[in-house]
N, C-alpha and C positions, 0 to 999 in steps of 0.2 A: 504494500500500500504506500502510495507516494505523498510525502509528507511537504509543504509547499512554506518556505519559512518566509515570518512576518515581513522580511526586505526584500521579498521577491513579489509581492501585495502593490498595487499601484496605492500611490499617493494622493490626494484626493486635497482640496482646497476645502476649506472650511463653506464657503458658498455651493459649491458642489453636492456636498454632502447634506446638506439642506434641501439643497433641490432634489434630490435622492429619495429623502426621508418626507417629503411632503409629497414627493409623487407616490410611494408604499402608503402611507396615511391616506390619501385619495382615492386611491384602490381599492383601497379597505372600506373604506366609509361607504363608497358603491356598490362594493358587494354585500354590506349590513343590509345598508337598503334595499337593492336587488330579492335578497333571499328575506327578509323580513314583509314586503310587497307580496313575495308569491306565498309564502306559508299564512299568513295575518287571514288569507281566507279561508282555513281551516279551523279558525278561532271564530267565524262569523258563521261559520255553514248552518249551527242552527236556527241565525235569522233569513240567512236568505232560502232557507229552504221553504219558510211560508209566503216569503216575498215573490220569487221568481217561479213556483210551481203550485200547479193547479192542490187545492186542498181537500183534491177524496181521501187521501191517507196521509197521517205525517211518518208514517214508515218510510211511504213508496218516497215522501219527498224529499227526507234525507240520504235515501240510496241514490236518488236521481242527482242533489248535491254534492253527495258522496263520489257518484262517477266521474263530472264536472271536474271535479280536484284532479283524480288522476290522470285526466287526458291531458291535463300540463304536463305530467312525467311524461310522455309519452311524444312532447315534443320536444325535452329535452336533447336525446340523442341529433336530431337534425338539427337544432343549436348549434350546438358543438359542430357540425359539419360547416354551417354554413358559416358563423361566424368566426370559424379560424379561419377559412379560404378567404374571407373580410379582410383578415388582420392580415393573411400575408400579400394581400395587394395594397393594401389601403393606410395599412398601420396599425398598432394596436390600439393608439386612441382613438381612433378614429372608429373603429369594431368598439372596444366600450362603451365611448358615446352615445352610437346607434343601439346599444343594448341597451342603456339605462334609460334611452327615452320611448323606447319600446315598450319599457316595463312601467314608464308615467303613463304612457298611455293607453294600455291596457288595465293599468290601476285607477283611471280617470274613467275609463270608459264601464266602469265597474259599478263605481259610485253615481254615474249619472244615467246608470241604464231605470227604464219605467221599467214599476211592477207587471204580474202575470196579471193584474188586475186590470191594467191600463191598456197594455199590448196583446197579452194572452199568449200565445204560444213562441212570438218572436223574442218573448223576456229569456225564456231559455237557448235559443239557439245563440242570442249577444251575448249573453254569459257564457257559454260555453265559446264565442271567439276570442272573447277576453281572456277567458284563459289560457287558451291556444297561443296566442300573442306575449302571455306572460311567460308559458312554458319557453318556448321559443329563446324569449329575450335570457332567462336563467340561465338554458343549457350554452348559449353560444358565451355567456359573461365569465361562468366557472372558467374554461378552459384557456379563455384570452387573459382572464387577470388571474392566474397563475402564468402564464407562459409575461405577461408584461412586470410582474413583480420581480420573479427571479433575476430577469436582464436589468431592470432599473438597480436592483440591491446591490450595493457594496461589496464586492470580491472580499472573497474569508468570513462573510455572513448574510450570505446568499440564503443559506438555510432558516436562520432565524427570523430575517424578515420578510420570507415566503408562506413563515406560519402565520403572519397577522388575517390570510383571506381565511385560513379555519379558525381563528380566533373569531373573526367575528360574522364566521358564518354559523358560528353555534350559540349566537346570541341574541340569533332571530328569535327563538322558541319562548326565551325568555321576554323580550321585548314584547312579542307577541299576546304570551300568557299572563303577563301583570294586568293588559288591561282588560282582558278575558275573565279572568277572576274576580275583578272590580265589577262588574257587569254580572257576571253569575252571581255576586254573593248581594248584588241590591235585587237581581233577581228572586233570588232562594228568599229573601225579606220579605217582597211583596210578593212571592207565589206565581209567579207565570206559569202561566197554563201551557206553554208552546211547550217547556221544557219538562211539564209532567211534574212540577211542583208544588205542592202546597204548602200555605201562609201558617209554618209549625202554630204558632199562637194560636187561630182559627181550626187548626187539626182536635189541639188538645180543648178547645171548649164542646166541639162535635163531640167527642168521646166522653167529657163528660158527661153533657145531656143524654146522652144516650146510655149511660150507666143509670142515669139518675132514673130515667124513661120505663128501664128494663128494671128495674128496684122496687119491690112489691113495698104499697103505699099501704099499713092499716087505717089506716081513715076512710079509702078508698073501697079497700073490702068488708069493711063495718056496714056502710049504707050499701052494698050491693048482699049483703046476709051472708057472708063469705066469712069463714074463718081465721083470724086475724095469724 
């Protein structure tokens, strides 16, 4: 194994090396956002399941949402195809670019799509291009910002700062899930019905009454001649 010593390392100006390390930081921050965009709708699917599909079943409409999701993986792999053949004609910023405004505006075209209420059956077919569009924009980002990280980073730590795009591509789930949680837990408060929950407070006065209901009254069976 060939060992490469610290004077044989290019020299680097202090200006350099800043622009090095804001281009890795820039990277990074595109790919939070990138992969925080595409997963953020797996944190929503239980509202857009009532939103974008017809509601004879809320089974059938979270499997339908459910599918939606995956047909982004599934345009991941041509991503990857298309947007490295991007970079090596075009440049790697230039492939970035075009992926992250890909994924604005499949993430735009998401939030301003009408409901199944409004449009009816075309609410499902936009959401499912949105996603297609996000898929898309994800698989070709992974591949370019690793391949543009490593060449930007510093010789002799090329390794270290090609881990910032998993660093914070596993900080979507998180980012995602804070406000997922916030939202379930004023849900689980007030008892939404989408999500199959009841208002715990209003459970337990049900069950009381209804102990109290099933609870043989003597008073009750005195004037009916009943045996107390």
């Amino acid at each position: 194994m060939s060992h490469v010593s610290p004077d044989a390392l290019p020299q680097y100006t202090a200006a350099e090396k800043r622009h090095r390390v804001f281009a890795i930081m820039s990277a990074s921050s595109g790919n939070l956002v990138e992969w925080f965009d595409f997963y953020v709708y797996a944190f929503c699917a239980i509202y857009f399941a009532g939103a974008f599909f017809p509601a004879s079943n809320p089974t059938v409409q979270l499997l339908n949402t459910a599918g939606v999701f995956a047909a982004g993986f599934l345009m991941r792999p041509i991503g990857g195809w298309l947007f490295g053949r991007i970079a090596d004609r075009l440049g790697r910023k230039k492939s970035l670019l075009i992926s992250v405004s890909m994924m604005c505006g499949g993430s735009l075209m998401v939030a301003c799509l009408p409901t199944y209420a409004t449009i009816g059956a075309m609410a499902p077919v936009l959401l499912l291009v949105a996603r297609l569009i996000q898929g898309l924009s994800v698989g070709g980002e992974y591949g370019t910002t690793a391949t543009y990280m490593s060449e930007v980073a510093l010789r002799g730590q090329r390794g270290f700062f090609s881990s910032f795009q998993y660093v914070t591509a596993d900080r979507r789930p998180a980012a995602g899930g804070a406000g997922h949680r916030h939202h379930g837990s004023a849900a689980q408060r007030g008892g939404d019905p989408r999500l199959g929950l009841a208002h715990p407070v209003r459970t337990r006065r049900r069950r009381r009454r209804g102990r109290a209901a099933a609870a043989p009254c003597p008073a009750r069976n005195a004037e009916r001649g009943r045996p107390r």
